[in-house]
N, C-alpha and C positions, 0 to 999 in steps of 0.2 A: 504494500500500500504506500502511496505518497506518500513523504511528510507533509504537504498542506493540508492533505484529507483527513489526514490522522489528527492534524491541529485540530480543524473544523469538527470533526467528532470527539475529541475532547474536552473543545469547549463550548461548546453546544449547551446551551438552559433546557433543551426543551428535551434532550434525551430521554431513553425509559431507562427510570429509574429501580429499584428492588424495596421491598417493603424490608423492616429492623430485621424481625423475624426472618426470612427469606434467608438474607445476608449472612445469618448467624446459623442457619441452616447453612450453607455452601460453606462456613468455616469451620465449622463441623466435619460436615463430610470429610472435610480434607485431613482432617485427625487421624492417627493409625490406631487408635483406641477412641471408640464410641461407648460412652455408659448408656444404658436404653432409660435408665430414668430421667437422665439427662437430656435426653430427646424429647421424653415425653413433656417431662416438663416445659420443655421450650414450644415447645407445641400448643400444648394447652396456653399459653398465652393470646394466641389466636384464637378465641371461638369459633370464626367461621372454617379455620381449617382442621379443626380438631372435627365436625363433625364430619367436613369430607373424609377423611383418612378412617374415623370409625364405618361412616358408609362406605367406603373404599372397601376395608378390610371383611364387611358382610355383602360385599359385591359379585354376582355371580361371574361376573370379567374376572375376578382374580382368582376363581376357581376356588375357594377358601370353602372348608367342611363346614367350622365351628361358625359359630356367629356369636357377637361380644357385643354389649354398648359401652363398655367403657372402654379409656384411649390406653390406659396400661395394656389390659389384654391386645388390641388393634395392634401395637407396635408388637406384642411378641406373636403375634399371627402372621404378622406379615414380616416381619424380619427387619433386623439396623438397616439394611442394603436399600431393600422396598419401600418401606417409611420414608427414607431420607428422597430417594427420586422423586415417589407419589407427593412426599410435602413440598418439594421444588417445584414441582408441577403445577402445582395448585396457586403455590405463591407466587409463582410465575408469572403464570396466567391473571389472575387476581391482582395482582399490583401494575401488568402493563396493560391490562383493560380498564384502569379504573380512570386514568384520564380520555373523557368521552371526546377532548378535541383530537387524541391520536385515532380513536377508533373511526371519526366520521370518513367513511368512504372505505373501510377495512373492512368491510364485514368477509369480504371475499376471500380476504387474509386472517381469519381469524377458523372460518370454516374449512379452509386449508389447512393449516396448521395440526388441528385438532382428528380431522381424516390422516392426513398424516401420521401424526403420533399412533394411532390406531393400526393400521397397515404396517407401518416398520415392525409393531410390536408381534403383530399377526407373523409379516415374514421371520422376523427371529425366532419364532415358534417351529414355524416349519424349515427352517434352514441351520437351525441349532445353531445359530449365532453368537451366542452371547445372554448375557441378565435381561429378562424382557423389560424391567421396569426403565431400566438403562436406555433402552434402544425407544422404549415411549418417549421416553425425556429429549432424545437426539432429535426424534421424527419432530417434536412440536415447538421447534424451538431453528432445526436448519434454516428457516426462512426467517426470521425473528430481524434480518439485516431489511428489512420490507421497511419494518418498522423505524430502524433505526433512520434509514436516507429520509423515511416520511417527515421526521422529525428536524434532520439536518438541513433538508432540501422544500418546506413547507409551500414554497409558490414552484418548484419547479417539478416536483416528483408525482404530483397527482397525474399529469402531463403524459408524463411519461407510461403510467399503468395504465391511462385508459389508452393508449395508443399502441399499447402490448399485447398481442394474440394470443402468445401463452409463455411459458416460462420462460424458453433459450431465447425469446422475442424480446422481453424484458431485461435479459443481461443483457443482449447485444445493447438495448438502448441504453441505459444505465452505462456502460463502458462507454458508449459514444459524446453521453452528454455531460460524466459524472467523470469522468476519468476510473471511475468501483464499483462496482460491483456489493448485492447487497448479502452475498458469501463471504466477502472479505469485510463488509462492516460487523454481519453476524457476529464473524469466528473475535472480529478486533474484542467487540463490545462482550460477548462471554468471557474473554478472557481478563476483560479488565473489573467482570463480576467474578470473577476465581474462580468459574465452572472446571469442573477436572478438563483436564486437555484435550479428552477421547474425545469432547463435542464439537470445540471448538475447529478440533482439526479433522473432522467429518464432514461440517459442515463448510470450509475451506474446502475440501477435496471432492467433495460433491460436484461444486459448483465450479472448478480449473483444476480440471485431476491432471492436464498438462503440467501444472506448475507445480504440484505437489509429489513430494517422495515419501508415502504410506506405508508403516509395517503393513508385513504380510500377514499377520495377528488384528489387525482391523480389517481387511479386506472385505470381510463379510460382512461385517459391521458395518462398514461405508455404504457398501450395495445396496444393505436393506434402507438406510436413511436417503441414498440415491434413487431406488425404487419407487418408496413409500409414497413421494408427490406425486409420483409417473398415477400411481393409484389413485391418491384424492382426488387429479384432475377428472379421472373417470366419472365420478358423481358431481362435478362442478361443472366442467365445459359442457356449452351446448350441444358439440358437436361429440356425440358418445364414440364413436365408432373410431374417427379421427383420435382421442385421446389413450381409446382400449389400443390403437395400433403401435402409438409410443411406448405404453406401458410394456407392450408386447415386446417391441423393438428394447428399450430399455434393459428390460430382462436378458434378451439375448443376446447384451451384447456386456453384460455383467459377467461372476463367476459362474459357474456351472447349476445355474438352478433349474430343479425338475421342472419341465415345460406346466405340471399340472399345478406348481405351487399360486400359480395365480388364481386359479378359477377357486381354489380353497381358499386363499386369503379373503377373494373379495366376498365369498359366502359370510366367514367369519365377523367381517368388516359390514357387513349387512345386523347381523344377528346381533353384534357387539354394541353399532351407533346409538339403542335407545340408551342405554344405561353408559355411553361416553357422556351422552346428553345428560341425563341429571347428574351425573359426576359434575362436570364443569358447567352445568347450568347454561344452556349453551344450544338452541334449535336450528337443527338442518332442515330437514323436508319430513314428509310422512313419508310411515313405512310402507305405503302405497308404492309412492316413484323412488324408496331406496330399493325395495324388491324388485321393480321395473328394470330400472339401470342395472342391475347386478345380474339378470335373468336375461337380457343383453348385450350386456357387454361379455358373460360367461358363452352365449353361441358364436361370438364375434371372435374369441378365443378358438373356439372348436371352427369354427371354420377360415380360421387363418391356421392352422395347425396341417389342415385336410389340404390345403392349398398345395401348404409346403412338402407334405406327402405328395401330391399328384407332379410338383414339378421337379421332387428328387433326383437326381443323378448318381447319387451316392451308392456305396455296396449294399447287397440286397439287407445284409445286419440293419445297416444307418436305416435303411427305407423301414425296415419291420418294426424298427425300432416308435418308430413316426406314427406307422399306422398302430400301433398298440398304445400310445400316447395320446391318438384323436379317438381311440373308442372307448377310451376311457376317462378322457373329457368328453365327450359325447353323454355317455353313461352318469356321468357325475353331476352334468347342467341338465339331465330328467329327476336327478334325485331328491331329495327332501333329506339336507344334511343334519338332520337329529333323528327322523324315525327309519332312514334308509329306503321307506316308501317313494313313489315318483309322487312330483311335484305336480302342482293346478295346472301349472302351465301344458307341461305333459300330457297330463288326466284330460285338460279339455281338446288339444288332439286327435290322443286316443279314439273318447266319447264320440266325436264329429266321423271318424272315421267307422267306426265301427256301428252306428247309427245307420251310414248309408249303405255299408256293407248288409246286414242286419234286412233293412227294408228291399232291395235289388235283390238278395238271395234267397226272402220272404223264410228268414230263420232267426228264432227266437234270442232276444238278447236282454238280460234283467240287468236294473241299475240298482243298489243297495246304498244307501246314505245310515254311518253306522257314528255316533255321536259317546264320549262318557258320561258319565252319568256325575253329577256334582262333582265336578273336574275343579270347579271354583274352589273348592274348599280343600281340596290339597295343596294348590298353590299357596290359599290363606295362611292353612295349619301349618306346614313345613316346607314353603318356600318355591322357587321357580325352578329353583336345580332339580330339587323331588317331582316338579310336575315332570321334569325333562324324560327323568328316569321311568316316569309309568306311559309316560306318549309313546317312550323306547319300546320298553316291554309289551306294551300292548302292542302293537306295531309287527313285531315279531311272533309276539302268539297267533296273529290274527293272519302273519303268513304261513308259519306253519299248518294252516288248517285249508289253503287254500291250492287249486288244482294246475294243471301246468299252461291253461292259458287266462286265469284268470287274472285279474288286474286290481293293483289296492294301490289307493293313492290319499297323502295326508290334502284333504281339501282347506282347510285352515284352522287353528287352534287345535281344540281338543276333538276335531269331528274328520272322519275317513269317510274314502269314498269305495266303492267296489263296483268292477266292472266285471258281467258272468255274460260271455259270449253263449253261445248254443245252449243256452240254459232258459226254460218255461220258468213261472213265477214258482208256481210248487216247486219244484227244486230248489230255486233262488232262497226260499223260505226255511228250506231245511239247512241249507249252507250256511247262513247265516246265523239261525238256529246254535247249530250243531259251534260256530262262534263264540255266539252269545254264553254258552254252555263253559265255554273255556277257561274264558275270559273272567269269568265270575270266581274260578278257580285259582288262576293265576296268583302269585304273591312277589310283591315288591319290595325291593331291600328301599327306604327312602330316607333312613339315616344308620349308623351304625347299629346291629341287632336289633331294628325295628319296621317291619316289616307292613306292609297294607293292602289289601285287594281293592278290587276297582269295578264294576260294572258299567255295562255299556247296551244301549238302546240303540235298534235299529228298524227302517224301513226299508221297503222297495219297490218297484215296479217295473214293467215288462213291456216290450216293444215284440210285434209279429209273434203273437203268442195268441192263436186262437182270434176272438173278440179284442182283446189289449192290440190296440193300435195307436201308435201317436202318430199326429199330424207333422205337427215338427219336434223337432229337438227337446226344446224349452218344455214341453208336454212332459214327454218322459221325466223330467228334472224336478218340473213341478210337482208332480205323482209321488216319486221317491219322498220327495221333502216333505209331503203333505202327512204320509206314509211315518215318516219320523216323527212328526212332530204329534200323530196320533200315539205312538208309542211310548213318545215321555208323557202327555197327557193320563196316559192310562196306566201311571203307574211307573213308567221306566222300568232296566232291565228286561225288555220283553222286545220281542219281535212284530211288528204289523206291513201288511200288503196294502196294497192300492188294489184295489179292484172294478 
């Protein structure tokens, strides 16, 4: 960096500054002996971060069994290492959002960040990287030099972002009109916050990995924080397709990661963002358009994968290699990553196709809509992770009992769907049934040596079955539903038809 850049960011009034706390936290950290009461206490001087970190530590994002309210236990659940990232996180975030003049026009920058932080952590999962809490803290913070030029360069930088298409558009301008780049103001300004060095020189090497010489001990570490934007941009730019191909490209031109770690991240990074959001208090979009975006830009994945198979040149390995890689991202963008059942998306498909097959071959097809029964009140009693574990199990029971072209598919929450080709309603009734029967037997582990069964109510109905004829589609859907909803009326745990 220039020495006059370095002036002007040094003596800059308007920089982002660190709240007491925060600061006393980062001089902490850098101790080679941590007392945890000593964290904690310093902690609790904050109320509002003492109860993010107790929510933290009962967070189903951090995978955590126990559940505690108080911050002594949080800090021993989560660990010195955990604590101190997740508290820097927090105080981070909270002390450079709290001047509303840095934020006016940032929002774009702030929802980035926080996707960010999300996805690094997800790829350090799957690429066994590193501390996740570590690689959170990199991901939301690599771009944080946004902030700082916004600050230094207040008539001239707005200028500059809206005139920027997407990231590498923005350094180039930034270099063109700033003579810096806001990787090099990042890494400056962490460093003159005494962030440990991993970050600061991540966030440098991300952004002129020409200019930087990287242990070969961060290399993965860099990738995922290099990655991680390639990802946020995915639910940010307008242009989805456009951004899944960078991300793509991005990847592959990184270390060696498995072609399918993306389409699992961004499931992850789907599943994760409601509870990022009350974490940092902090709204993206509904889970309407996060499910949307994630459910195409995962095909956009699979068929840039299919691509690269069909124009292979490589030895037949490399090619088998490719196609055993697209049909298993194929395979993986039908599925429902908690119950292993196919996905709505999928299931309505299917339905459409097997509707006009069904009617043209004048052979009987039943639909079954199978619901649990006070599914509410496990989540109540013991939590989201317990419901996760009986969605699972059910899921499973209810395949093992099903035949070799039938179809089960999660339709949303706590409610399945079932698709019975060449099957009359009698039949359909008995399969379901003979379900229903299982299910009710079944037992759940939903915390240590404590176990719970579950029942589940269902309907159905029947296309080119005798008299059962639907006119259209939506007929048949409507019948199943009707079908259901007769069957919780009457009691739940029971079976009812449409007739």
């Amino acid at each position: 960096m220039k020495p006059e850049i370095e002036e002007l960011l040094r003596f800059c009034p308007r920089l982002p500054t660190l709240s007491g706390v925060a600061l006393r936290i980062v001089k902490m950290a850098r101790e080679p002996e941590i007392d945890i009461d000593q964290l904690a206490a310093l902690i609790s001087k904050d109320p509002a971060l003492t109860v993010k970190i107790i929510r933290a530590a009962n967070s189903p994002l951090l995978g955590r069994a126990q559940r505690t309210r108080n911050l002594q236990q949080a800090v021993m659940l989560l660990g010195l290492n955990s604590t101190i990232t997740l508290s820097l996180s927090f105080s981070l975030t909270n002390s450079l959002k709290r001047n509303e003049s840095q934020r006016q026009g940032l929002e774009h920058f702030w929802r980035r960040c926080l996707l960010s932080a999300l996805a690094c952590r997800e790829l350090g999962r799957q690429c066994k990287a590193g501390a996740l809490e570590e690689l959170f803290l990199a991901g939301l913070l690599h771009e944080i030099g946004v902030l700082v030029l916004a600050s230094v360069f207040p008539e001239r930088y707005p200028a500059l972002l809206d005139a920027s298409s997407n990231h590498e558009g923005l350094i180039a301008q930034e270099r063109e009109h700033l003579a810096t780049d806001h990787g090099e103001a990042g890494a400056w300004i962490m460093r003159e916050w005494g962030l440990p060095d991993y970050i600061p020189l991540a966030t440098a090497a991300i952004h002129n990995p020409q200019a930087m010489d990287t242990p070969e001990s961060l290399h993965a570490f860099i990738a995922c924080v290099g990655l991680s934007g390639y990802i946020a941009d995915i639910y940010l730019e307008t242009d989805t397709e456009s951004a899944t191909a960078s991300a793509a490209s991005a990847n592959e031109c990184g270390p060696a990661l498995d072609r399918a770690v993306l389409s699992t991240v961004l499931l992850q990074v789907a599943n994760s963002l409601p509870e990022i959001e009350e974490l940092f208090e902090m709204s993206f979009m509904s889970c309407e358009q996060v499910n949307g975006i994630t459910d195409e830009a995962r095909e956009l994945l699979v068929m840039r994968y299919l691509q690269l198979l069909q124009h292979a040149s490589e030895a037949d390995r490399k090619a088998s290699e490719l196609e055993r890689t697209a049909v298993q991202l194929q395979e993986m963008a039908r599925r429902d990553p908690l119950t292993g059942a196919y996905n709505r998306r999928y299931f309505d498909e299917m339905l459409s196709q097997r509707f006009e097959a069904a009617t043209r071959h004048q052979q009987p097809l039943s639909l079954g809509f199978l619901d649990l029964d006070h599914f509410k009140m496990v989540n109540d009693r013991y939590g989201h992770q317990a419901g996760d574990v009986v969605l699972a199990g059910v899921a499973k029971a209810i395949s093992s009992r099903l035949r070799g072209d039938d179809f089960l598919a999660r339709y949303g929450g706590e409610e399945f769907v079932l698709l019975l080709p060449n099957t009359n309603l009698e039949l359909a009734q008995r399969i379901l049934e003979r379900i229903r029967a299982h299910i009710e037997t079944e037992e759940h582990t939903v915390a240590p040596e404590h176990m719970i069964r579950i029942t589940l109510s269902a309907g159905a109905a029947a296309h080119m079955d005798g008299s059962r004829i639907s006119n259209k589609l939506d007929d048949l859907i409507r019948a199943a539903d009707r079908a259901l909803y007769l069957a919780k009326r009457q009691g739940r745990n029971r079976v009812e038809v449409a007739e």
